[in-house]
C-alpha positions in Angstrom: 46.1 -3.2 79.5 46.4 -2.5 75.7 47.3 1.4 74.6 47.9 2.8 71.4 50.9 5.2 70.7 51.4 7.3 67.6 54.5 6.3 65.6 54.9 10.3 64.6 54.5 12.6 67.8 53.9 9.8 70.7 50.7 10.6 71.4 49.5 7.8 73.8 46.1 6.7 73.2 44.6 4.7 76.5 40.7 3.2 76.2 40.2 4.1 79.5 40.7 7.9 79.0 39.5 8.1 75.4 39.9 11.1 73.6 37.9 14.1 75.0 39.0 16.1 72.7 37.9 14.5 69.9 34.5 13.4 71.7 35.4 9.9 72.4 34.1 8.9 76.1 36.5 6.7 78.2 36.0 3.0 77.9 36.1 3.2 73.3 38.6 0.6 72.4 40.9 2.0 69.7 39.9 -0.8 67.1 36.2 1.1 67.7 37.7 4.6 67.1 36.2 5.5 63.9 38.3 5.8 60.6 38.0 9.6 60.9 39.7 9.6 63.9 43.1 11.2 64.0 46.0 11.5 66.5 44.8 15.0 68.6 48.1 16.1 68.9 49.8 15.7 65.4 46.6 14.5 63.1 47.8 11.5 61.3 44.9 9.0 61.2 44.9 5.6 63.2 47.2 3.6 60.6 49.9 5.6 61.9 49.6 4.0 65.5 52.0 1.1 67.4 49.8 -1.4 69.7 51.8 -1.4 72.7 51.2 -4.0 75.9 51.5 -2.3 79.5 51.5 -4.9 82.2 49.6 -3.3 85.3 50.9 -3.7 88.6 
């Protein structure tokens, strides 16, 4: 499973949430995020975010 963390507040973005905040429905893979999009918590746009691997159990 691939998530998305912001380098500046640790926001964790996760596809299969999305961001309902923001009015992204679950399954929107972050590459697909527009370039509008910014972190919900802290607002720095997606440049500012780490790919990160999670191996599921």
């Amino acid at each position: 499973m691939e998530v998305w963390k912001c380098e500046k507040c640790g926001y964790i973005y996760d596809a299969k949430i999305g961001d309902p905040s923001s009015g992204v429905p679950k399954g929107t893979a972050f590459e697909d995020l527009p370039e509008s999009w910014v972190c919900p918590r802290c607002g720095v746009s997606k440049r500012r975010f780490k790919k990160m691997e999670i191996e599921e159990a």
